[in-house]
N, C-alpha and C positions, 0 to 999 in steps of 0.2 A: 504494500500500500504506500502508496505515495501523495506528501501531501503540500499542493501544487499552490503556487499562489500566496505563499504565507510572509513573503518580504524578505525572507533570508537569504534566496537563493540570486538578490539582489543586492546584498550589503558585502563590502573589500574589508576586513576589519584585519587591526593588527594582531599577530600571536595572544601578546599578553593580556591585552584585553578580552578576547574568545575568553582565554584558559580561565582567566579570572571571573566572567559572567558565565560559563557554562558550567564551574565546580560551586558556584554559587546557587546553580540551580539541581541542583545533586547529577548532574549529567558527567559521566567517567571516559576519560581519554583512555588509558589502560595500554596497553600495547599495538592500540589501532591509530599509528602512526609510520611514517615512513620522511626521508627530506623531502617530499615536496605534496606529502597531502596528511589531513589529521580525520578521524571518523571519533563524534563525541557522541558515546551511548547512557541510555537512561534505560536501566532493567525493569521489567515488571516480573511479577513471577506472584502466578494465582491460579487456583485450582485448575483452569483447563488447559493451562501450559505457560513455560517461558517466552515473552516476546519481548523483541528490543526496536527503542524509538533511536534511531541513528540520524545524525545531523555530519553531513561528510564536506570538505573546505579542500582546495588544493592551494599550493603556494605561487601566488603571482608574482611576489618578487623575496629576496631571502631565502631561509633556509630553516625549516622544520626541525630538524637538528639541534640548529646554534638558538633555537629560540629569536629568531629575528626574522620570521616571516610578517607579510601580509598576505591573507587567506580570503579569498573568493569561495564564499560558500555557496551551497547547492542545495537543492529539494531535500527537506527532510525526510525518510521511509522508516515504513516498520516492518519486521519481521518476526516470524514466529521458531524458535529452538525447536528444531527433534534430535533426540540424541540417537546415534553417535553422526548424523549426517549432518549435523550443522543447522543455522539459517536456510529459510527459505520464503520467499519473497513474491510469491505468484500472486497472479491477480485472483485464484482459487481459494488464496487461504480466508481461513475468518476470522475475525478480528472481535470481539468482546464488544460492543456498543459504550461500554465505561471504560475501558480501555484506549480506545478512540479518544474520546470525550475528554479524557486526562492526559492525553499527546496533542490535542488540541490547544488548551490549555498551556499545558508544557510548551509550547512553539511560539503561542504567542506572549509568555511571559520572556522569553528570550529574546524575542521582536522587538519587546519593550525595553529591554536593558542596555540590549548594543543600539538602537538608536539613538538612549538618552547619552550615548558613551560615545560615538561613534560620530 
């Protein structure tokens, strides 16, 4: 699920500012980083399975690494865990309607923070 239109996938924002508004919203970088792109996920994990809200940025200019990018982010998606096959991300999966409803939420509290910052 992809969720189109939510302003982010319009904002240039620097590293430190991202890292700092997105662990402010309990959303974990974790090892889903590389130099020149960062994927910040928000866990859910409730009775009919694990699923992750991912917000993914690449580096327009700097370096992911050295902490001195600036990150053009992208559409936010969600996915649903099966073990041991990983995420999966079809337009077949189904999504919890409260779950939605709290990635919704989540996106645009983020909307709000890198703007006031940004």
């Amino acid at each position: 699920m992809v969720f189109e239109n939510s302003g982010l996938e319009t904002m240039v924002v620097p590293q430190d500012i991202l890292q700092n508004v997105m662990n402010k919203n309990g959303w974990v970088l974790g090892g889903s980083w590389d130099y020149e792109r960062m994927t910040f996920d928000f866990k859910y994990e409730v009775p009919e399975g694990i699923y992750y809200l991912r917000l993914p940025g690449y580096a327009v200019d700097g370096d992911v690494g050295a902490n001195n990018a600036t990150l053009q982010l992208m559409d936010p998606y969600m996915g649903k865990h099966y073990y041991p096959t990983g995420i999966e991300y079809g337009s077949d999966e189904h999504f919890p309607d409260r779950i939605v409803d709290h990635a919704v939420n989540k996106i645009r509290k983020v909307t709000q923070d890198l703007t006031a910052l940004v």
